[in-house]
C-alpha positions, 0 to 999 in steps of 0.5 A: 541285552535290552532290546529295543523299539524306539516308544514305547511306551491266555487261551482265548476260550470262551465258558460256554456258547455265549448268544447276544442275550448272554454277552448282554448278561455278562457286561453286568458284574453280579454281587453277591446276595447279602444272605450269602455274604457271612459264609463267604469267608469259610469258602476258599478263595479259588471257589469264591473267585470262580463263582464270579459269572464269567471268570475261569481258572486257567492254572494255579502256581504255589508261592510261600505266603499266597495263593497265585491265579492265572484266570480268565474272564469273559469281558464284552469287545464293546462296553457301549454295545455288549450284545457285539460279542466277547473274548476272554481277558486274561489276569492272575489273582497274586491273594493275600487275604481277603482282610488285606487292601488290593492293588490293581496293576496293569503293565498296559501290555501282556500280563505276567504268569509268573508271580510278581509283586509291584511296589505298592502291594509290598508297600501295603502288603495286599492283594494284587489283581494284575490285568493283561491289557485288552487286544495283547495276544491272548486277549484278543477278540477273534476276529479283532476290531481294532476300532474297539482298542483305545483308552475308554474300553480299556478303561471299562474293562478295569472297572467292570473287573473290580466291580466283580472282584469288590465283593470278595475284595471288600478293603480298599483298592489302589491302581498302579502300573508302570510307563504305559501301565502308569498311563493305563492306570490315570486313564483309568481314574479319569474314566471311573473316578469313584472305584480306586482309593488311590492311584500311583503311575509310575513313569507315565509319559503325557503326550498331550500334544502330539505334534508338539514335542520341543520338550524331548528335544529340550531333554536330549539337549540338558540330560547327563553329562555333556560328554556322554550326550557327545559320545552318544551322538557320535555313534548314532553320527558314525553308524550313519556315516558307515551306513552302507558297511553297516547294512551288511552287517545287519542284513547278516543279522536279519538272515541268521535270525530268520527275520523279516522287515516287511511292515516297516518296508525295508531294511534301510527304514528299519536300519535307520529307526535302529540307530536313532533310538541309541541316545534315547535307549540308553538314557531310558534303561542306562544310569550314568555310569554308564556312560563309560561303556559308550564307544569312541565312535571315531576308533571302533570298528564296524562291528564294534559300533553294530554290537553297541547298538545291538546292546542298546536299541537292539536290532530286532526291534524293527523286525516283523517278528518283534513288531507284531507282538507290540501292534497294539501298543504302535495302534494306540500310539497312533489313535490316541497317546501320540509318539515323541519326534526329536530333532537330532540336529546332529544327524543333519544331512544323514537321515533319510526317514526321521524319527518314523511315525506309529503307522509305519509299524502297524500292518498296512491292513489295520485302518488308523485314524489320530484322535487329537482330543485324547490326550487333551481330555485327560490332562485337563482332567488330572490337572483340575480333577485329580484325587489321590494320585501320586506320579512318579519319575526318573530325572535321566527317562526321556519318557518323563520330558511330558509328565502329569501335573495335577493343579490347583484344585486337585486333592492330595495328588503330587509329582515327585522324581527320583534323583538320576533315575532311568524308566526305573524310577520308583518310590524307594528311590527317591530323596528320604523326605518324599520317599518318607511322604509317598510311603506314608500316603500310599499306605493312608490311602489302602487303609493300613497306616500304623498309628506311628506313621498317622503321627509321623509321616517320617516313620513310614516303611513298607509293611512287607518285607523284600521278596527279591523273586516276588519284587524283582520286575519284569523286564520289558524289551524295548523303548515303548512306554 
């Protein structure tokens, strides 16, 4: 079942006693001295990742082909200030060959263990750096000063990472990400514009102002057909309308699971944020066939009504046992990304809370305060500055309702969007001529175009075959980013 929260979208041990002296030390990646350079090819790759200051193996797991890492790397909580302390972020290392382009992925949340292969690494057939993003637990400075979790620290750590992996990864680098991982992935270019090669997000949403949301409403209003709008509609209408049956059945829920709502506040805010998310989840993970599966929420009873939204939002996602694993996530939603605000005029008269802000899922404990210029700053920057850097979406994801768009005076940086996607969208899926175009550039920008492709682009196909364990996705629940 996809179980969803409405926006989306390691061992924490240190090497050694680390003084302020040391943590001033490790903020500065050490290269390796050109006389030790020729040898390094002969030392195996886990020796030469681990003499990199700072880096600690965690475990190492077998896949066919490549050599698989689960590290850990000392990192400063401050960049501008890394005499303030450290923690250890967690990243695996999937390692191809040290001769093979790299590709740096972040989901913008928990890093994987489990191999994994995003679709510019198959598409270039490299290396994949993957980086847990800062503050998700375990990588998570003790104790945490969320005043230090936003875009540009986040941005450092990407880049003092690829600093101390450039020298034994020395071809060329792409950064790429999904959702809030393709939005990680742009800030991180706008941040440190001279380290990637190239830059492909992929369903990154562009919330540049937060208060100005008119574009989700103009989606909810056009996406699909206009029956399976209706019928998602009547069932969001209907659940609201049985509220009080409905509230039954979902403090049973809550009770069975052992769970509670204490940070949202009560049952009835997180009943209520559960059933406004149905129109969104389901156009954000369905297609439109299944549009069939949506009940007619006139005839269904109560708990047939209750199970379809459990399908699609998921009534968990408003429990303290779900939320708290996401604070991050809502934190930064509500300092700097922004969260969408829809209108649903269908539910006139029924809501009692509306759409509900990020603070509201953040423990009341952690001071939040929006910064307006964010989002701003970045949009400016993609829309006059971009370099390489490719946007994918999906035409049915609300999350792609604000997406980049780089302009006039950008180089080599488009949008594209693939036909009926969800936040699935991907290369492969778009039209012949674009999917043709985008493979093509990916594999210009990682240095590995075959001579066929440079002298036409229409030949371009990845250079590694399908994995489907290593290339199927991790799946994500909920309706973040």
């Amino acid at each position: 079942m996809r179980k969803a929260c409405r926006w989306l979208l390691s061992l924490v041990v240190l090497i050694g006693t680390v003084s302020a002296a040391g943590a001033a030390t490790a903020a500065q990646p050490q290269t390796q001295p050109r006389a030790e350079q020729s040898s390094a090819a002969d030392t195996d790759i886990k020796d030469r990742l681990l003499e990199i200051p700072g880096m600690r193996l965690i475990e190492e797991k077998p896949y066919p082909g490549y050599r698989y890492f689960v590290l850990g790397y000392t990192q400063p909580v401050d960049h501008k200030n890394p005499s303030k302390g450290t923690f250890e972020q967690r990243l695996t290392v999937l390692h191809k060959d040290t001769s093979r382009p790299t590709v740096f992925f972040t989901s913008g949340y928990n890093v994987s263990t489990t191999p994994r292969r995003s679709e510019p690494t198959q598409i270039v057939d490299g290396n994949q750096i993957s980086l847990e993003y800062r503050y998700f637990t375990p990588s998570r400075p003790e104790p945490a000063d969320w005043s230090k979790l936003d875009i540009r620290q986040a941005a450092a750590d990407q880049h003092r990472l690829f600093k101390a992996l450039k020298p034994v990864y020395t071809k060329k680098w792409l950064a790429t990400g999904g959702s809030k991982g393709g939005m990680t992935a742009t800030y991180y270019e706008r941040f440190h514009p001279g380290d990637m090669d190239g830059v492909v997000a992929y369903v990154a949403p562009n919330d540049v102002v937060n208060k100005e949301d008119s574009a989700y409403d103009r989606f909810f209003e056009t996406v699909g057909p206009k029956e399976c709008r209706e019928a998602l509609q009547a069932v969001e209408r209907e659940a609201l309308v049985r509220r009080e049956p409905m509230e039954k059945l979902y403090a049973d829920y809550l009770a069975a699971g052992e769970y509670t709502v204490k940070t949202v506040g009560t049952l009835d805010k997180a009943f209520e944020a559960t059933v406004l998310d149905t129109a969104w989840g389901f156009w954000q993970y369905s297609l439109e066939k299944d549009c069939a599966d949506v009940p007619d929420a006139a005839k269904a009873s109560d708990q047939e009504l209750f199970d379809y939204v459990e399908s699609i939002s998921g009534w968990s996602a408003y429990t303290d046992q779900s939320l708290s694993g996401y604070t991050p996530y809502y934190y930064q939603a509500g300092t700097e990304l922004g969260a969408p605000t829809i209108a649903q005029p269908h539910l006139d008269g029924l809501t009692r809370y509306g759409y509900q802000p990020p603070r509201n899922f953040v423990p009341r404990d952690i001071p939040m305060e929006f910064d307006a210029s964010a989002m701003r700053d970045v949009d400016s920057w993609v829309r006059h500055n971009a370099e390489r850097m490719l946007f994918v979406y999906g035409q049915n994801d609300p999350w792609g309702a604000e997406p980049f768009r780089p302009g006039q005076g950008t180089s080599d940086s488009y949008v594209v969007t693939a036909p009926g996607a969800n936040h699935g969208a991907n290369v492969a899926g778009l039209v012949p001529d674009e999917k043709a175009r985008a493979t093509a550039d990916i594999l210009e920008w990682a240095g590995v175009a075959p001579a066929a492709v440079k002298a036409d682009p229409s030949k371009a196909k990845p250079l590694a075959p399908r994995d489907a364990k290593l290339d199927r996705a991790d799946v994500r629940e909920g309706l973040r980013p």
